[in-house]
N, C-alpha and C positions, 0 to 999 in steps of 0.2 A: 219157312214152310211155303210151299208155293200154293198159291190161289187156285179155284175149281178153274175161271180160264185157263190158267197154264195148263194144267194137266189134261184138259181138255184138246188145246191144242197140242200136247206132245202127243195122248195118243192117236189123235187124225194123222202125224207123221207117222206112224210105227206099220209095219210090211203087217201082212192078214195074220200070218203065224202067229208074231209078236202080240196083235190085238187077240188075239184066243189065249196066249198065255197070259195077258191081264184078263182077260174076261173068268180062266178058270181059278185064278189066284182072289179076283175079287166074289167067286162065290164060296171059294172055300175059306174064305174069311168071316163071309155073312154065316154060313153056318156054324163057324165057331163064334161069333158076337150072339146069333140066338140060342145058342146051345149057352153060353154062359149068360145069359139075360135070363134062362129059362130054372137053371142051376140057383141064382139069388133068390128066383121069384119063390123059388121052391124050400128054399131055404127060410125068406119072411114070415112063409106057411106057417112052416113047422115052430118057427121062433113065436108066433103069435097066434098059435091054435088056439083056441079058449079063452081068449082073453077078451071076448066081446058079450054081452048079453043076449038072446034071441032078439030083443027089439034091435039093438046097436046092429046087428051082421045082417037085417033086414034092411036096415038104411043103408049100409055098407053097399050090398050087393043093387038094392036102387041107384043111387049113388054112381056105381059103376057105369052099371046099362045108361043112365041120362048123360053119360062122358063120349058115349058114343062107342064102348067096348061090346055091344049087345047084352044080352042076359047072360049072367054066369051058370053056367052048369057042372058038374060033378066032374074033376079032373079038366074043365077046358083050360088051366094055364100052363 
């Protein structure tokens, strides 16, 4: 596997085209990485609804916000 330099310098070689085909290829990638980041997350949801006490999803959702996520609100994941 080659190193962020390498690929770095291969795309500084590549014609303006070529860098628009990696640029569109690298965000329809990101799309599909947070489209399935977003799929799990939603998925942990449902596999662990209920299973916390009101005190527990209180600390939970503290927890969260002190990680640097902000405050959780209704559907924000």
């Amino acid at each position: 596997m080659r190193t962020v330099e390498e690929i770095e310098h291969a795309i500084e070689r590549l014609r303006p085209r070529d860098i628009d085909r990696v640029a569109r290829w690298l965000s329809d990638y990101q799309k599909e990485i947070d489209k399935e980041r977003k799929e799990r997350k939603i998925a942990a949801i449902r596999a662990t609804a209920g299973c916390l006490t009101g005190e527990e999803g209180e600390d939970f959702a503290k927890a969260v916000e002190e990680i640097g996520n902000g405050p959780m609100e209704d559907h924000a994941w």
